[in-house]
DRENDRENNU-65207 format. One record per residue (C-alpha): residue number from 1; x, y, z. Coordinates in Angstrom, 2 decimals. Example, Ala and Ser with C-alpha at 12.3 -4.5 7.8 and 13.67 -1.06 7.14 Angstrom:
<pts>
<pt mido="1" px="12.30" py="-4.50" pz="7.80"/>
<pt mido="2" px="13.67" py="-1.06" pz="7.14"/>
</pts>
This chain:
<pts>
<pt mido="1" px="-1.79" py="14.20" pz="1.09"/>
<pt mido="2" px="-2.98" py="10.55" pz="1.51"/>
<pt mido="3" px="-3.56" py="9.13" pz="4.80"/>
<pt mido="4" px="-2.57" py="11.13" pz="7.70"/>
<pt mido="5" px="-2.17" py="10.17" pz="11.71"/>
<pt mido="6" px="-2.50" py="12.66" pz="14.39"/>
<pt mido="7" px="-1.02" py="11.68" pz="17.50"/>
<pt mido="8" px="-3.13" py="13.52" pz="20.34"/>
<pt mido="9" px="-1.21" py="12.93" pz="23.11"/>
<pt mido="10" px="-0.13" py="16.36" pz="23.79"/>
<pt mido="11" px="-4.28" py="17.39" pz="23.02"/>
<pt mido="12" px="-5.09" py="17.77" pz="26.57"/>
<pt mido="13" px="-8.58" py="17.40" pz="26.01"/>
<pt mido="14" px="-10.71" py="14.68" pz="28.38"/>
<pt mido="15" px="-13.88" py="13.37" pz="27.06"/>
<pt mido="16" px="-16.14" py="12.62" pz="29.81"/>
<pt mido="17" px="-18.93" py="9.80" pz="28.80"/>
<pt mido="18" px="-21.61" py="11.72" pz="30.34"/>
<pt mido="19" px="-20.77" py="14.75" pz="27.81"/>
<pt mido="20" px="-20.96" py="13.43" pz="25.09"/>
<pt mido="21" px="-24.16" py="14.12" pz="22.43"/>
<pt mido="22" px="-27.34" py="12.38" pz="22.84"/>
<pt mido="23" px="-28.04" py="10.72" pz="19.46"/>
<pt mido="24" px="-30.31" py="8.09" pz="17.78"/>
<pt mido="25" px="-27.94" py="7.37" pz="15.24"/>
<pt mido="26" px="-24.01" py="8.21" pz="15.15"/>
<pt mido="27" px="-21.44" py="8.27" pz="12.13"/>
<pt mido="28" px="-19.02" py="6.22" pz="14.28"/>
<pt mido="29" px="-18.99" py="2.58" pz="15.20"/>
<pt mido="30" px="-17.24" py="1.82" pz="18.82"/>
<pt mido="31" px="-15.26" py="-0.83" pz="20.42"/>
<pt mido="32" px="-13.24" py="-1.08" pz="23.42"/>
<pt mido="33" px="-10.19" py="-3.38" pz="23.78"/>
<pt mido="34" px="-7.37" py="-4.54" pz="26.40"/>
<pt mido="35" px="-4.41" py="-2.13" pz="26.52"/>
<pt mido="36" px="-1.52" py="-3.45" pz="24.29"/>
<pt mido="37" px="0.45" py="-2.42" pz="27.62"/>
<pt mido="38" px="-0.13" py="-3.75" pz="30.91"/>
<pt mido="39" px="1.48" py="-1.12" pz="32.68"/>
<pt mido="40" px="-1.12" py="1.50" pz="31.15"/>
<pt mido="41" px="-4.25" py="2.10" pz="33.15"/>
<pt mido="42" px="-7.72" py="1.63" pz="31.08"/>
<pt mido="43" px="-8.54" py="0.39" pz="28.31"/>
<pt mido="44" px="-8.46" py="1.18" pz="24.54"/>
<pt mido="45" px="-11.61" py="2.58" pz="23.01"/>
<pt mido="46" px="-11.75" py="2.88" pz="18.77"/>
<pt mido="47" px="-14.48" py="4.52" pz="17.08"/>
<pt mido="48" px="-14.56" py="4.28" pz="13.09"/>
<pt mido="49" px="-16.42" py="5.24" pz="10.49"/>
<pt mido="50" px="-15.82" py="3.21" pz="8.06"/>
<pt mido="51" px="-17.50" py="4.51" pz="5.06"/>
<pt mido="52" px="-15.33" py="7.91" pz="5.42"/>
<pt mido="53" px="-12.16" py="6.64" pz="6.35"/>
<pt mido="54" px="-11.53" py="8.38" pz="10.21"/>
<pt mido="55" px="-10.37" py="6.47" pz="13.21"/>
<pt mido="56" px="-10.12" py="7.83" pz="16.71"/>
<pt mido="57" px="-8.58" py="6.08" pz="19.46"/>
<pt mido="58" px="-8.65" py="6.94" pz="23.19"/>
<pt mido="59" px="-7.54" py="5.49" pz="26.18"/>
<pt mido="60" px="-10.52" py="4.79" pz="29.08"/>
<pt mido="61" px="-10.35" py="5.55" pz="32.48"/>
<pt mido="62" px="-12.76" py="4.54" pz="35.05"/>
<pt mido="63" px="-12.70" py="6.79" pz="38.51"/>
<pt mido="64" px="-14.91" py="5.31" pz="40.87"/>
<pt mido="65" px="-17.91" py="4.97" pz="38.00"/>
<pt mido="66" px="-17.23" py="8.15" pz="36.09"/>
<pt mido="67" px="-15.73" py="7.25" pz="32.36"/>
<pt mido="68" px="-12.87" py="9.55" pz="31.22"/>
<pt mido="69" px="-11.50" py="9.46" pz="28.09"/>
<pt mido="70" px="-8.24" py="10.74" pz="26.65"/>
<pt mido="71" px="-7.59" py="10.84" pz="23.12"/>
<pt mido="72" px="-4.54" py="8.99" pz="21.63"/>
<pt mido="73" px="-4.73" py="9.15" pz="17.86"/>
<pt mido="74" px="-6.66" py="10.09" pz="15.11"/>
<pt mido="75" px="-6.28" py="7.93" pz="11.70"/>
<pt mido="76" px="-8.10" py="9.75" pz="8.34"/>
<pt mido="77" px="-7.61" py="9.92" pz="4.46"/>
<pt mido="78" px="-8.49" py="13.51" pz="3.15"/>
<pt mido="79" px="-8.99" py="12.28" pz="-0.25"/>
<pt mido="80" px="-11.38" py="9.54" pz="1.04"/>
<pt mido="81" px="-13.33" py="12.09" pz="3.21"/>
<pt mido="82" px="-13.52" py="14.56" pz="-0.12"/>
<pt mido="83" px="-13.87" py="12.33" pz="-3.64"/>
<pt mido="84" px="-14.95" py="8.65" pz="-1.48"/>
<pt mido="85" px="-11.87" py="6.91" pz="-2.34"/>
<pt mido="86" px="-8.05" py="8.17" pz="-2.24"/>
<pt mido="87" px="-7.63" py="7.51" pz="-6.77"/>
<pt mido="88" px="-8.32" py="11.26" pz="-6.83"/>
<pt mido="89" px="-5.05" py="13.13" pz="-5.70"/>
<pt mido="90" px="-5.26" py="16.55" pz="-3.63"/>
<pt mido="91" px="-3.65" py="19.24" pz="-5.12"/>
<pt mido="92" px="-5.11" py="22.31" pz="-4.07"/>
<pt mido="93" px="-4.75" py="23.81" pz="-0.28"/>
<pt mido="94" px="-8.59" py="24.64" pz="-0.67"/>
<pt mido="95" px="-8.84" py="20.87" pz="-1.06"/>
<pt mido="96" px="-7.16" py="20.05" pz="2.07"/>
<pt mido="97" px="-9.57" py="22.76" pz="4.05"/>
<pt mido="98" px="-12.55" py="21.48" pz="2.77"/>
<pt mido="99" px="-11.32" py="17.83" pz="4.06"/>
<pt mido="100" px="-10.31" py="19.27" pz="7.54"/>
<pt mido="101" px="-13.64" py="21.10" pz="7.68"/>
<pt mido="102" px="-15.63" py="18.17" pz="6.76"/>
<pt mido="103" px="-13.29" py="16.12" pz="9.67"/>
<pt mido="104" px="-14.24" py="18.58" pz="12.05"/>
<pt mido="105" px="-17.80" py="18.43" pz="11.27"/>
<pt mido="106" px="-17.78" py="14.68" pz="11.39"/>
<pt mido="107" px="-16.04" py="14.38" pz="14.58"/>
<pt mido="108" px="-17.89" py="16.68" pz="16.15"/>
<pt mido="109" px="-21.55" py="15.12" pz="15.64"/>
<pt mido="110" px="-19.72" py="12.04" pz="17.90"/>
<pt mido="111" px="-18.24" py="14.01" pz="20.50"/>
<pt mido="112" px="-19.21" py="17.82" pz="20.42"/>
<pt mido="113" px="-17.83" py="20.60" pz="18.46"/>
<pt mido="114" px="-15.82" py="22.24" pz="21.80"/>
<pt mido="115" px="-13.73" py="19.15" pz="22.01"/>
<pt mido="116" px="-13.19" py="18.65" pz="18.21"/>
<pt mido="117" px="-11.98" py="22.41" pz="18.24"/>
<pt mido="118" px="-8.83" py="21.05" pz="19.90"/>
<pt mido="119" px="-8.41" py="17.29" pz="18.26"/>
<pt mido="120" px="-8.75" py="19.36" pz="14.43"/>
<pt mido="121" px="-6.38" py="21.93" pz="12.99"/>
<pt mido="122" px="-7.19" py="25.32" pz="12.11"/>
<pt mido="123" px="-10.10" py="25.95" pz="14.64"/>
<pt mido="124" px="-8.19" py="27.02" pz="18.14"/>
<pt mido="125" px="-5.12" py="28.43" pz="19.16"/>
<pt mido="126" px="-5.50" py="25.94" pz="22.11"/>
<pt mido="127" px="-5.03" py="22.96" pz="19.21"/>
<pt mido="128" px="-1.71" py="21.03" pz="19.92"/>
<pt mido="129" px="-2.45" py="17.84" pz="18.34"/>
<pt mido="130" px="0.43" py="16.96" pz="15.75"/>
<pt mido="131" px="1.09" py="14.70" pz="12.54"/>
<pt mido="132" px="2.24" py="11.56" pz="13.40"/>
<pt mido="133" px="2.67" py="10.52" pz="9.76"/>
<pt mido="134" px="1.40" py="11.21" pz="6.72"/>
<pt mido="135" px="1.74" py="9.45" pz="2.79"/>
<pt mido="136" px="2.07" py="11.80" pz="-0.14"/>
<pt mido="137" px="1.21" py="10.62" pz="-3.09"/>
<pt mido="138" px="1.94" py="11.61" pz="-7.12"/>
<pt mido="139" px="-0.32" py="10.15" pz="-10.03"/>
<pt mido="140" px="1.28" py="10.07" pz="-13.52"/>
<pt mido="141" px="-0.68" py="9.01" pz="-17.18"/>
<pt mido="142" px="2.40" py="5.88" pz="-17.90"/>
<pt mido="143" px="1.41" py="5.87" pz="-21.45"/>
<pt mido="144" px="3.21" py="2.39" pz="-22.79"/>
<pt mido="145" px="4.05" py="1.30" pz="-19.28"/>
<pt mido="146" px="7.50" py="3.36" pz="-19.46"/>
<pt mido="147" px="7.31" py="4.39" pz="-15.81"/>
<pt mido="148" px="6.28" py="0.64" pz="-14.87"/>
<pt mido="149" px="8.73" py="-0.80" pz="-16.39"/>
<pt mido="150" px="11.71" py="0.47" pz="-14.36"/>
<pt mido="151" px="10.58" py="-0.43" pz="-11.34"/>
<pt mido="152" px="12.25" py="-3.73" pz="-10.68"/>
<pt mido="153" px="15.62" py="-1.61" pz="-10.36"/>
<pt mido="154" px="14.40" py="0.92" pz="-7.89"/>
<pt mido="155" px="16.15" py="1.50" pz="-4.63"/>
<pt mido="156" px="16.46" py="4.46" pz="-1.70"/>
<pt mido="157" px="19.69" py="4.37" pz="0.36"/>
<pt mido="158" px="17.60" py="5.47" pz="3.39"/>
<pt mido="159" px="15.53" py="2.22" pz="3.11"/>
<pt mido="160" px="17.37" py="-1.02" pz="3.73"/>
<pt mido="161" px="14.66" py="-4.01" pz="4.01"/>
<pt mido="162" px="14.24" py="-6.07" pz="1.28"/>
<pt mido="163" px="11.96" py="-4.73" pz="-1.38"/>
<pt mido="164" px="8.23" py="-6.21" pz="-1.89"/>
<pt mido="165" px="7.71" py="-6.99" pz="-5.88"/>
<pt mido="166" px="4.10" py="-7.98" pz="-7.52"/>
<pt mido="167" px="6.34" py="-8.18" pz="-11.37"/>
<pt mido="168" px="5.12" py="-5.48" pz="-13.49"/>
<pt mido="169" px="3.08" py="-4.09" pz="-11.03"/>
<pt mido="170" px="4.38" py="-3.11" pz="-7.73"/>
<pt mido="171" px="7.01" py="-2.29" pz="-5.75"/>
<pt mido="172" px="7.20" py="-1.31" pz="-2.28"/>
<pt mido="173" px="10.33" py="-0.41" pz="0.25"/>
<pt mido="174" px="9.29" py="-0.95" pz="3.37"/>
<pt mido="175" px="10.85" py="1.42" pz="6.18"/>
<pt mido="176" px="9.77" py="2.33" pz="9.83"/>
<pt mido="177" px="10.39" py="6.00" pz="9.47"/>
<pt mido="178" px="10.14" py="6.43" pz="5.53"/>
<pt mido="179" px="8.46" py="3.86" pz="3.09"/>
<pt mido="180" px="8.02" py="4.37" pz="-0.48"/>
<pt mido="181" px="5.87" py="2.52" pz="-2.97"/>
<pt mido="182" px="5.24" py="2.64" pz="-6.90"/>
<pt mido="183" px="2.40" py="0.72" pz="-8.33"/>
<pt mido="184" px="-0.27" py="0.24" pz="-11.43"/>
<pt mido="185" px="-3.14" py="2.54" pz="-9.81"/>
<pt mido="186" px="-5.23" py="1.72" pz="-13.10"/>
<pt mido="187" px="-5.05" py="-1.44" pz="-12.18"/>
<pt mido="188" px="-5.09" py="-1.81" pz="-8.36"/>
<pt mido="189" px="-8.37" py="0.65" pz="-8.38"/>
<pt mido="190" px="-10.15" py="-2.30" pz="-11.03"/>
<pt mido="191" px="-10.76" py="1.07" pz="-13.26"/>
<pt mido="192" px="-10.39" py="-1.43" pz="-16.30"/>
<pt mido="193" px="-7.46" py="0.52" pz="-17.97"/>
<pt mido="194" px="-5.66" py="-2.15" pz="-18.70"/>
<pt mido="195" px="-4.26" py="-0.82" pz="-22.41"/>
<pt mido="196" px="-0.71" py="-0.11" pz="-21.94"/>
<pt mido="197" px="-0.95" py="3.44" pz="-23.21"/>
<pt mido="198" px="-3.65" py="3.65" pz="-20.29"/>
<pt mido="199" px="-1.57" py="2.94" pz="-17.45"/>
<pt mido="200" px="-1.26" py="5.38" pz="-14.15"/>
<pt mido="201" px="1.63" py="4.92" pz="-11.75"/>
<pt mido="202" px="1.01" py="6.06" pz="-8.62"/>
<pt mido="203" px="3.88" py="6.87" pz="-6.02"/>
<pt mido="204" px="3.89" py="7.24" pz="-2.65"/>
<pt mido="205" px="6.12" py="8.31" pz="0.15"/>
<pt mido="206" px="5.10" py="7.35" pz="3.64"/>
<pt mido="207" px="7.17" py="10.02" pz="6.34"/>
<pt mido="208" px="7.33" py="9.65" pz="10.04"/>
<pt mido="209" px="7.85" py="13.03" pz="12.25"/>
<pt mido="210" px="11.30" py="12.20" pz="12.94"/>
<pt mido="211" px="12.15" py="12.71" pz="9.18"/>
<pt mido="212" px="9.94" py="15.88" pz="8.57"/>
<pt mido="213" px="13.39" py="18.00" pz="9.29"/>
<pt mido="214" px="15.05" py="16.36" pz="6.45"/>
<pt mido="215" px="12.75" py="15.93" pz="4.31"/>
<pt mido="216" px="10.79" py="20.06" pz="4.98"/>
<pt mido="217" px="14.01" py="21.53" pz="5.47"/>
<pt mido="218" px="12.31" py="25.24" pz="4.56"/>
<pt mido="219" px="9.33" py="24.62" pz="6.91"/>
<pt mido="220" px="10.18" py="22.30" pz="9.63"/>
<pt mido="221" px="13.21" py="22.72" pz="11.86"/>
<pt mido="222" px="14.32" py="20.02" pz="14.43"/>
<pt mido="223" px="12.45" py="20.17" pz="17.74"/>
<pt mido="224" px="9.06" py="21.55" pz="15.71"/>
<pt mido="225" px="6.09" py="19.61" pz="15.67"/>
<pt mido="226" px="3.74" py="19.84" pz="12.91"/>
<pt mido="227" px="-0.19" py="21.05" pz="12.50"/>
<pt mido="228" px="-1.07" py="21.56" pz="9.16"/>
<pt mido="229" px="0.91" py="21.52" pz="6.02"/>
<pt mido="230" px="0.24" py="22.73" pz="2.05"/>
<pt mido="231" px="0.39" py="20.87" pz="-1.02"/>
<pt mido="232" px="3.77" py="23.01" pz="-2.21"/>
<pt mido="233" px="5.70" py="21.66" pz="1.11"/>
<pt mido="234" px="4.24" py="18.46" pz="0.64"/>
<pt mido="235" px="4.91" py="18.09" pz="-3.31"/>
<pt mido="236" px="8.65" py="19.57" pz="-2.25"/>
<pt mido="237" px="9.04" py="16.76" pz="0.60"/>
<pt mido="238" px="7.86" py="14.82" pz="-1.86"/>
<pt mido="239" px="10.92" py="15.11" pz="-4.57"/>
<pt mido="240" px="13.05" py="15.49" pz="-2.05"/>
<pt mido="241" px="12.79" py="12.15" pz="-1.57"/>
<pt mido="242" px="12.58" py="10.58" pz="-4.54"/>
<pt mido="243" px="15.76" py="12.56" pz="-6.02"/>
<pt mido="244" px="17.98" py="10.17" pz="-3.58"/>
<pt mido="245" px="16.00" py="7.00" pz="-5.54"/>
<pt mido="246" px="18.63" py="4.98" pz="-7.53"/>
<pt mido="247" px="18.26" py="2.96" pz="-10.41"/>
<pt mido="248" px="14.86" py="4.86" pz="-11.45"/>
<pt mido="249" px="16.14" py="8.04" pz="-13.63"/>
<pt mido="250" px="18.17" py="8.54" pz="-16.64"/>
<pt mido="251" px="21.84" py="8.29" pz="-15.85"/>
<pt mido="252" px="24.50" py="9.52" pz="-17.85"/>
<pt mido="253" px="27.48" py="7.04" pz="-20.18"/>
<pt mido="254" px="25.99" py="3.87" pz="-22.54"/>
<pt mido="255" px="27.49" py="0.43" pz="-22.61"/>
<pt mido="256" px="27.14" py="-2.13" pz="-25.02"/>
<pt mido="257" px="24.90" py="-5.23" pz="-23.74"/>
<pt mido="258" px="25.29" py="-9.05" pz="-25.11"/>
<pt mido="259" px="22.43" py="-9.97" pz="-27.39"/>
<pt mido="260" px="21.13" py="-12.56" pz="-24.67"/>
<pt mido="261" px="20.65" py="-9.63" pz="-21.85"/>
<pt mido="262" px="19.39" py="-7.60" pz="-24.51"/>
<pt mido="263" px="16.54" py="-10.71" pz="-25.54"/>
<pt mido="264" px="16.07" py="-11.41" pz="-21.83"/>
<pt mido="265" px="15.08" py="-7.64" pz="-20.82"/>
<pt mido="266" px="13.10" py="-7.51" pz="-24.75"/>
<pt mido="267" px="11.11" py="-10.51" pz="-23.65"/>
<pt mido="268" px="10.52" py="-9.27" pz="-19.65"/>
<pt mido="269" px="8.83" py="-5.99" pz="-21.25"/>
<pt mido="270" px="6.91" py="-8.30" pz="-23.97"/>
<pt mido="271" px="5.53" py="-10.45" pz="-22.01"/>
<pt mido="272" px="5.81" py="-9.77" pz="-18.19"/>
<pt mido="273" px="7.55" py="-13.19" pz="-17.49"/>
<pt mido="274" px="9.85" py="-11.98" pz="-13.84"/>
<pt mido="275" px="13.46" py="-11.27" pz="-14.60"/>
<pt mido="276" px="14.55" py="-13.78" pz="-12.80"/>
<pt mido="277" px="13.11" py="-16.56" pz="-14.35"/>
<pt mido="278" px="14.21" py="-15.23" pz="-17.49"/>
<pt mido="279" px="18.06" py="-15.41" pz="-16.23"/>
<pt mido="280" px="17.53" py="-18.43" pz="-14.59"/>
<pt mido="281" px="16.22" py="-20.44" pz="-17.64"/>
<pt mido="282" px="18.90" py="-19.12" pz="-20.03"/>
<pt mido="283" px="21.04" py="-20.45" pz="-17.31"/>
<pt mido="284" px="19.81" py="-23.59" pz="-17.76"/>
<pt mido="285" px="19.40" py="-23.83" pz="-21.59"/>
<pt mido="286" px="23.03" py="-22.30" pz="-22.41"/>
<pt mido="287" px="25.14" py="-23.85" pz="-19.83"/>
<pt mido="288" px="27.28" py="-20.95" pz="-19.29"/>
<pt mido="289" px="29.40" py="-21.08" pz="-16.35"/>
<pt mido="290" px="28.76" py="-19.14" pz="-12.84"/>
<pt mido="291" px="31.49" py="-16.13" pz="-14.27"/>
<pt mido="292" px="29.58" py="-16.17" pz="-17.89"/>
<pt mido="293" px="26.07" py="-15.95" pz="-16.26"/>
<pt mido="294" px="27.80" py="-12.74" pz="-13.71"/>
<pt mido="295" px="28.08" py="-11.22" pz="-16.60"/>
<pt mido="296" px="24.92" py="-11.79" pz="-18.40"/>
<pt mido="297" px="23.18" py="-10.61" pz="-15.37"/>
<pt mido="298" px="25.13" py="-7.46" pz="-15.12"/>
<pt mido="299" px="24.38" py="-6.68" pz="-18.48"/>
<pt mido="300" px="20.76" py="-7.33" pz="-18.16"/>
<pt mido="301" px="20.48" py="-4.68" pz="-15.29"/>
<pt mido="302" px="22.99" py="-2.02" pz="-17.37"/>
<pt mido="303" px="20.23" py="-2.87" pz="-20.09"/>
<pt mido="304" px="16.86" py="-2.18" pz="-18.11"/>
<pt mido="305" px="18.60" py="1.30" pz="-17.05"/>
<pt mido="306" px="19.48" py="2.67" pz="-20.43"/>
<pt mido="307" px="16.47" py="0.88" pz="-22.21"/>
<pt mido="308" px="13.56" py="2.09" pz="-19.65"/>
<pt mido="309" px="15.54" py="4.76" pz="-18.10"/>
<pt mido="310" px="13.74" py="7.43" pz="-20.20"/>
<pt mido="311" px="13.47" py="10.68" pz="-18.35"/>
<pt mido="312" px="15.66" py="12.46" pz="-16.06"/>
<pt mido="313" px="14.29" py="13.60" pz="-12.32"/>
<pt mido="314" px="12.89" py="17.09" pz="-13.40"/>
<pt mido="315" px="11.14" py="15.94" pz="-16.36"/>
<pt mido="316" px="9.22" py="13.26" pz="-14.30"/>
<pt mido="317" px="8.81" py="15.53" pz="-11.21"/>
<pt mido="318" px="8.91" py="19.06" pz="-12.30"/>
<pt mido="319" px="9.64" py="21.59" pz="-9.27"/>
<pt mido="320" px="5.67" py="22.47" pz="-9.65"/>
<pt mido="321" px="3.07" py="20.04" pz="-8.75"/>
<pt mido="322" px="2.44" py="18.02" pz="-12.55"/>
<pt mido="323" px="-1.55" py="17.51" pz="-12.73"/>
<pt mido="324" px="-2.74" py="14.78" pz="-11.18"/>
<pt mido="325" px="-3.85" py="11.61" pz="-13.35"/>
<pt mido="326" px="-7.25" py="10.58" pz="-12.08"/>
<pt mido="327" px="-8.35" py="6.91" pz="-12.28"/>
<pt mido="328" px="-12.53" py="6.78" pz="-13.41"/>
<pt mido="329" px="-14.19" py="3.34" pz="-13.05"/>
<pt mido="330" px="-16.90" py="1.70" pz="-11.88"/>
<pt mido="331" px="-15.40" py="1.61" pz="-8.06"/>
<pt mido="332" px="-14.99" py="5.34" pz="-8.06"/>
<pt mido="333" px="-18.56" py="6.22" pz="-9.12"/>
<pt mido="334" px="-20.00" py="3.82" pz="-6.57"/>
<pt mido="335" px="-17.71" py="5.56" pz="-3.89"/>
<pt mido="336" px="-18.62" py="9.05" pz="-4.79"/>
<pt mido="337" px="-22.40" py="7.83" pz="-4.74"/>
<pt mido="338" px="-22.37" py="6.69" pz="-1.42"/>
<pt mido="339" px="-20.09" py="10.04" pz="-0.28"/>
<pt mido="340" px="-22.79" py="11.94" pz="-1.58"/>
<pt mido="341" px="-25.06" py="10.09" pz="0.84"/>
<pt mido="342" px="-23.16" py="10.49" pz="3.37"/>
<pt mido="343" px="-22.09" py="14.26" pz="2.84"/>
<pt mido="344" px="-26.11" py="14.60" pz="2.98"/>
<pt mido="345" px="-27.10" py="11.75" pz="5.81"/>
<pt mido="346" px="-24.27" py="13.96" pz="8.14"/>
<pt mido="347" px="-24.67" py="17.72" pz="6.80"/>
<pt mido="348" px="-21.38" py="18.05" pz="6.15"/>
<pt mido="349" px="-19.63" py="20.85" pz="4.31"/>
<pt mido="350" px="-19.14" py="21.42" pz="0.90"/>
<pt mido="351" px="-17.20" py="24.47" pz="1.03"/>
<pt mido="352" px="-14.59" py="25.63" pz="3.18"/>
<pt mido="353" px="-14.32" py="28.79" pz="5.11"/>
<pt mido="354" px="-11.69" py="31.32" pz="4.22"/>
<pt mido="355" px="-10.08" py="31.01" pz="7.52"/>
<pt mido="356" px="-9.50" py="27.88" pz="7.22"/>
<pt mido="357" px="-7.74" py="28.00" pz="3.37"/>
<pt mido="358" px="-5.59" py="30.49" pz="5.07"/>
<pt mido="359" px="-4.33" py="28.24" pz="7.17"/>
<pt mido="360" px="-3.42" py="25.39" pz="5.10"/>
<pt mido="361" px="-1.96" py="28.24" pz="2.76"/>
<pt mido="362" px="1.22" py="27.50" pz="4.58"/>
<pt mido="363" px="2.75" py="25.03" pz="7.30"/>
<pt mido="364" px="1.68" py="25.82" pz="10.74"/>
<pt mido="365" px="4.20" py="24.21" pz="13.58"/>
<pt mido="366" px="4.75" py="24.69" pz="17.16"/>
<pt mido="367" px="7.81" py="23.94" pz="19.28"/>
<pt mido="368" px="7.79" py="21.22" pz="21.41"/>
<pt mido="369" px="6.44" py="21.53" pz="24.81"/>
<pt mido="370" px="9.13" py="20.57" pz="27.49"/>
<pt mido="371" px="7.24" py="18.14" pz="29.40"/>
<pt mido="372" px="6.80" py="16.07" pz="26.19"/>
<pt mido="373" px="9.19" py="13.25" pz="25.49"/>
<pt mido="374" px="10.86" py="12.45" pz="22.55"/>
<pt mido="375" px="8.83" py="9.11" pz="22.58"/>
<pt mido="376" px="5.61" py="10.85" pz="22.74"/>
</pts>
């Protein structure tokens, strides 16, 4: 689990200004803002803190001097608020306690532990806040860039929009309810792996709560929403989603390729120069016709699927969790340095309670309430 958003709306919990803790110093910066929506009362208060990763937004009322506030949505990354940055992959349900306990502890310091009880799974019956979204990640060792390489064929027949490329580094498929993204963590974290037998891929799948029923079909039935979930559903949404990718895992049947689609994808993986430019300047240089280069450029895609096409989806993503390939670099021991400062400047937790791991031992959901709309 990556980043996460709560929506609070069905929280029922008011914060009332003159409530809140008396503090010299707070973990949370605050601004207030216009309401994106003129027809909504208030305004919009954010506090962040930053250095952990948590957002909390609530909307302000004012009746006749007295400041009300009612929580809207709470934005966090567990692996952020447990290792400093999110190149460390959670893979244990103690792991996801530990970040929900620290969350608690951290919210609570800003607005007092018998409100948090209700904005922070696993601490009150009375809790009804639900995931909004969250990203699950998977972190591979890509030893001679075999998992890289493939991704300028990748596709998901849920996701439509065109596809965002960095060449030999990135792709993402943008969606409004599911997104998906494969890039060069190594290199994207400036860990300095740069050797090709170095590499880590990291994946991620980005699900809204309108596709948890498809995609936790053994945990989350339509009309549910969800609390808390464990890395097993998670890892199982996880390749239930990328089994429908195309173009990404070994297929079955071999064609022969022409020697110039076969140079054209030899060169690509030599040297990084974009596919497309490839094509395009053998287009120039040979003078083939429109029909010749069709078929050049059919043969260079049939090529990058058997050539890079290596494993088949179980022997990538096994049905248990693989380990996690960690990235280690300079940017991950400063961000564990200053977590460790702030773990100490805000007393927060460093192990969580057995309650708690019970909880996230499993995925907690509750029906929908029927005064909540679908939009809510």
């Amino acid at each position: 689990m990556d980043h996460v958003k709560f929506n609070l709306s069905g929280a029922e919990v008011y914060i009332h200004d003159g409530e809140l803790p008396m503090l010299p110093e707070r973990p949370f910066t605050q601004h207030d803002q216009p309401s994106d929506n003129p027809e909504s009362e208030g305004k919009i208060r954010v506090r962040r803190c930053k250095e952990l990763g948590v957002t909390i937004t609530t909307r302000v009322l004012d009746s006749g001097g007295a400041m009300t506030e009612i929580p809207m949505s709470l934005a966090w990354n567990p692996p952020r608020i447990l290792y400093g940055a999110n190149s460390t992959v959670i893979t244990t349900n103690r792991e996801l306690a530990l970040a929900h306990a620290r969350l608690h502890a951290l919210l609570s310091i800003e607005l007092g532990e018998s409100i948090v009880d209700r904005l922070v799974p696993g601490y009150s019956p009375d809790c009804r806040v639900f995931i909004q979204t969250v990203e699950i990640p998977v972190q591979l060792k890509d030893n001679g860039r075999k998992l890289l390489d493939r991704i300028s064929q990748v596709a998901h027949p849920s996701i439509r929009k065109k596809a965002f490329h960095v060449k030999g580094q990135s792709i993402k498929l943008p969606g409004t309810k599911v997104s998906f993204q494969i890039y060069d963590k190594s290199l994207e974290s400036g860990s300095g792996c740069l050797d090709d037998n170095d590499k880590i891929v990291r994946y991620e799948v980005k699900l809204h709560r309108d596709k948890f029923a498809k995609y936790f079909p053994n945990n989350v039935k339509e009309g549910e929403r969800v609390l808390a979930f464990d890395v097993d559903s998670l890892y199982e949404a996880f390749r239930n989603f990328t089994k429908e990718l195309t173009g990404y895992f070994k297929v079955s049947g071999q064609t022969s390729v022409s020697k110039p689609a076969a140079f054209i994808v030899e060169v690509h993986r030599q040297f990084g120069l974009a596919i497309e430019a490839l094509i395009d300047l053998y287009r120039i240089s040979s003078g083939n016709t429109e029909e010749t280069m069709r078929g050049v450029v059919r043969g260079v895609r049939s090529h990058m699927e058997q050539q890079v096409i290596l494993e088949t989806f179980d022997d990538l993503f096994p049905p248990q969790l693989p380990c996690a390939a960690g990235v280690t670099g300079k940017k991950q021991v400063e961000a564990r340095e200053k977590l460790g400062q702030s773990v100490s400047k805000w007393n927060l937790p460093m192990t969580p309670s057995d309650e708690l791991i019970e909880f996230f031992s499993s995925v907690q959901t509750f029906p929908v309430p029927p005064t909540l709309s679908r939009k809510s």
